[in-house]
N, C-alpha and C positions, 0 to 999 in steps of 0.2 A: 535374223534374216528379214524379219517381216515388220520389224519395231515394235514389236508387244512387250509388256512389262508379264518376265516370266514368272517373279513372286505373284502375281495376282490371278494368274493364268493357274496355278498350283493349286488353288487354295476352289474352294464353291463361294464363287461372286457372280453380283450381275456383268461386272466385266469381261470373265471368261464364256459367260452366257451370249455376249454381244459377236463374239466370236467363236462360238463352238461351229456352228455349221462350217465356217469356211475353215476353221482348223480341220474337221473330218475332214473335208472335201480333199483338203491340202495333202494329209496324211495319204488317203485311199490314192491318188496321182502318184506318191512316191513308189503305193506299195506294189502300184501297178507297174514302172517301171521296172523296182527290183521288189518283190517279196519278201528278203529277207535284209531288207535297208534297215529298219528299227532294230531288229532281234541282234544285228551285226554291233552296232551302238551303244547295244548294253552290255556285249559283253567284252569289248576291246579293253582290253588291259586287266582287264578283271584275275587278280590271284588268287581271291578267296576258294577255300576249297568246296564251298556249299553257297550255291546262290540260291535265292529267294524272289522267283519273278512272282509280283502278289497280282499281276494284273496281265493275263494272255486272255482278249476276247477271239480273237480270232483262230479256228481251225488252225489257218496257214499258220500263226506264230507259235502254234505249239507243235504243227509238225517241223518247222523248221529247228527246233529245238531237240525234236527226237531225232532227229538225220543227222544232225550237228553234234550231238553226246546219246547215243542211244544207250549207254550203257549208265550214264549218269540221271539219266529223267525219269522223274517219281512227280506224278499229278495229284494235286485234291481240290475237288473242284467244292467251293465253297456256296451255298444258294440260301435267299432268303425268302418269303414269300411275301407278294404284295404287300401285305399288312403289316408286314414287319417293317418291310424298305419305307413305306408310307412312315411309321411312326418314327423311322431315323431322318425324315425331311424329305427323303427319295418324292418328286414327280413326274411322272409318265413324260415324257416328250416325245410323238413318234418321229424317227430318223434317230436318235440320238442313243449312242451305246448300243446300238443294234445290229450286232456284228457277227457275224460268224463265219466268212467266204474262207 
């Protein structure tokens, strides 16, 4: 939609860095219109009988997930601390990954 190259956009580059802010930007516009745009996305067509969402920062995408399968939704919220995320490469950026509405 936007001409990014998605393999690079996937991966931790500086090219996904050149574009992070205006992908959130992009994102939070969608989720404003609909809330549950992304969540909808992942799971159309999906047969599997056990899915694996590794990555819900947002409140709204995990409630929308327990309204949508309330009898199927089992969370574990997985946390590291500073010093560990530091020693995996992790840099603070404020705005960035800072999600929770």
């Amino acid at each position: 939609e936007h001409g990014l190259d998605l393999g690079k956009l996937l991966g931790a580059s500086e090219y996904k860095e050149r574009y992070r802010e205006d992908m959130i930007r992009w994102g939070e516009e969608q989720r404003t219109k609909d809330p549950g745009c992304f969540c909808r996305f992942v799971v159309q067509d999906v047969a599997q009988p056990v899915w694996i969402v590794s990555d819900a920062r947002r409140k709204s995408d995990l409630d929308w997930f327990r309204n949508h399968f309330p009898e199927a939704v089992h969370t574990v919220r997985v946390s590291a601390s500073d010093g560990t995320r530091r020693q995996r490469g992790w840099i603070f950026t404020p705005g960035n990954a800072c999600c929770t509405p």
